[in-house]
Residue, then its C-alpha position, 0 to 999 in steps of 0.5 A: x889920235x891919242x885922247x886926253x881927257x882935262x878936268x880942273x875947276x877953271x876948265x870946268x868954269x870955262x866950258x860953262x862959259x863957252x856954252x853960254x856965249x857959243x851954244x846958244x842964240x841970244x833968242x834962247x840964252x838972253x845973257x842980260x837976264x841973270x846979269x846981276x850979283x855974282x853970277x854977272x863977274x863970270x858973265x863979263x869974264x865970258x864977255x871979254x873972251x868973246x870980246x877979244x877973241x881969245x876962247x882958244x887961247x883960254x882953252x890952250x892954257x888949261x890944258x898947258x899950252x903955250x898961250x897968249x898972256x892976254x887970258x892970264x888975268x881973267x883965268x885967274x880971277x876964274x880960278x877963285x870962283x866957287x863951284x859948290x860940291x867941286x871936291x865931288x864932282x872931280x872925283x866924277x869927272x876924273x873918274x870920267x875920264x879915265x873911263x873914256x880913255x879906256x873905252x877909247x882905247x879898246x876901240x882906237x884901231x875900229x875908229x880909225x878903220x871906219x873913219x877912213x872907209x866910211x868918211x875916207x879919212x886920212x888924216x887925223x889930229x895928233x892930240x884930242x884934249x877933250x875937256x870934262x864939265x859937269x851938267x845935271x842934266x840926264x843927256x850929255x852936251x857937245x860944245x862946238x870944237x877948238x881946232x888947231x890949223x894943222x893936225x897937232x891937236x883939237x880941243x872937244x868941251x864936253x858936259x857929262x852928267x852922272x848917268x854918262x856912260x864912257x860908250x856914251x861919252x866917247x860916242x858925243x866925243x867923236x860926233x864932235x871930232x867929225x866936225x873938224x875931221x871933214x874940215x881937216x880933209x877938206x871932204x866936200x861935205x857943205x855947212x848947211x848939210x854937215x849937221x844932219x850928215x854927223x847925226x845921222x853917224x853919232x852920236x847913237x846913229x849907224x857908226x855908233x852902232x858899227x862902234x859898238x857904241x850903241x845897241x841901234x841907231x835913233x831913227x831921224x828924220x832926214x834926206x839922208x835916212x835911207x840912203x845911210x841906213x842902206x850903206x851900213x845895213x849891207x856894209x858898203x864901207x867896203x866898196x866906197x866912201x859913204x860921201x861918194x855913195x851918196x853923190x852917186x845915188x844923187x846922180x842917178x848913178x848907183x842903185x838903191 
């Protein structure tokens, strides 16, 4: 997998927007609260996206791809918005991201190894664009991937503050790329499960720390707890997939 790391002021717009229409539930984000004055031009520009349908295809065209010419109108009213400090946080951003690439780069070889002996990964997307915005908030936020059908690319919106580090970076980068990897190899983890699972993985859980992406996993409460903090403390990626672990532990098959 090779890693792209995207910053633009549109993108950067655009990633504020996808937040606002696919992070949150309508009970947490009530869109129609700051539905006035200028902030309501982005808010319908967001509404006509979703509306249509055409997130990835706004997404393919800030990164360079070819697109539906339907988003080029709203991309380019976007692009004439105003974001106070840009010139600042690009610098930031850029910065960002020739740092996550690095940091990528001199751990390209243990993700993929881990990745296939814990997950039993095979196949990985040709191209990861993982698309920079800036948040003031300590904590960095994942967005919910845009996968291509195939393996050719993935696309990862991600907000970064100025306490981010490249480790912490790459560690939500990857948390989100699972999303779409058990997809794409059709791993047989359920939806009502896969959240918990990834957690448990990254960020900062027991692969972040076999990454040495993190110094120890955050303790959560889950089903899953023992049963992976048993397989990575005695390194049983060796022997058997952790999926395949855990199907055995249920069936009484393997003993903890």
């Amino acid at each position: 997998m090779k890693i792209i790391a995207v910053v633009s002021k549109t993108a950067h717009i655009l990633v504020q927007l996808y937040s606002l229409y696919q992070v949150y539930s309508e009970d947490r984000t009530p869109l129609h609260h700051p539905y006035y004055g200028e902030i309501s031009e982005q808010l319908y520009y967001g509404y006509l996206l979703e509306r249509e349908g055409l997130w990835e295809e706004a997404f393919k065209a800030v990164i360079g791809l070819n697109h539906s010419k339907k988003v080029n109108g709203v991309l380019k009213k976007i692009a004439k918005t105003k974001v106070y400090g840009w010139r600042s946080i690009s610098l930031f951003l850029r910065r960002s991201g020739r740092s996550l690439v690095q940091v990528y780069e001199s751990k390209k070889k243990d993700i993929k190894a881990l990745l296939t002996s814990v997950l039993g990964v095979r196949r990985f997307y040709s191209k990861v664009y993982a698309i920079l915005a800036f948040s003031p908030l300590r904590r960095l936020v994942g967005n919910p991937p845009v996968y291509s059908k195939d393996e050719e690319y993935t696309i990862v919106p991600l907000f970064i503050g100025l306490e981010s580090t490249p480790e912490k970076v790459l560690d939500l980068l990857v948390h989100e790329l699972l999303h779409g990897l058990i997809k794409l190899n059709d791993l047989g983890v359920s939806e009502e499960e896969e959240e918990e699972f990834i957690d448990m993985l990254c960020p900062e859980g027991y692969l972040s720390r076999e990454l040495g992406l993190a110094e120890k996993p955050r303790i959560l409460e889950s089903g899953f707890s023992a049963i992976v903090e048993r397989y990575f403390s005695e390194k049983k990626y060796y022997e058997l997939t952790l999926i395949d672990y855990i199907k055995l532990y249920r069936s009484n098959q393997y003993l903890l």
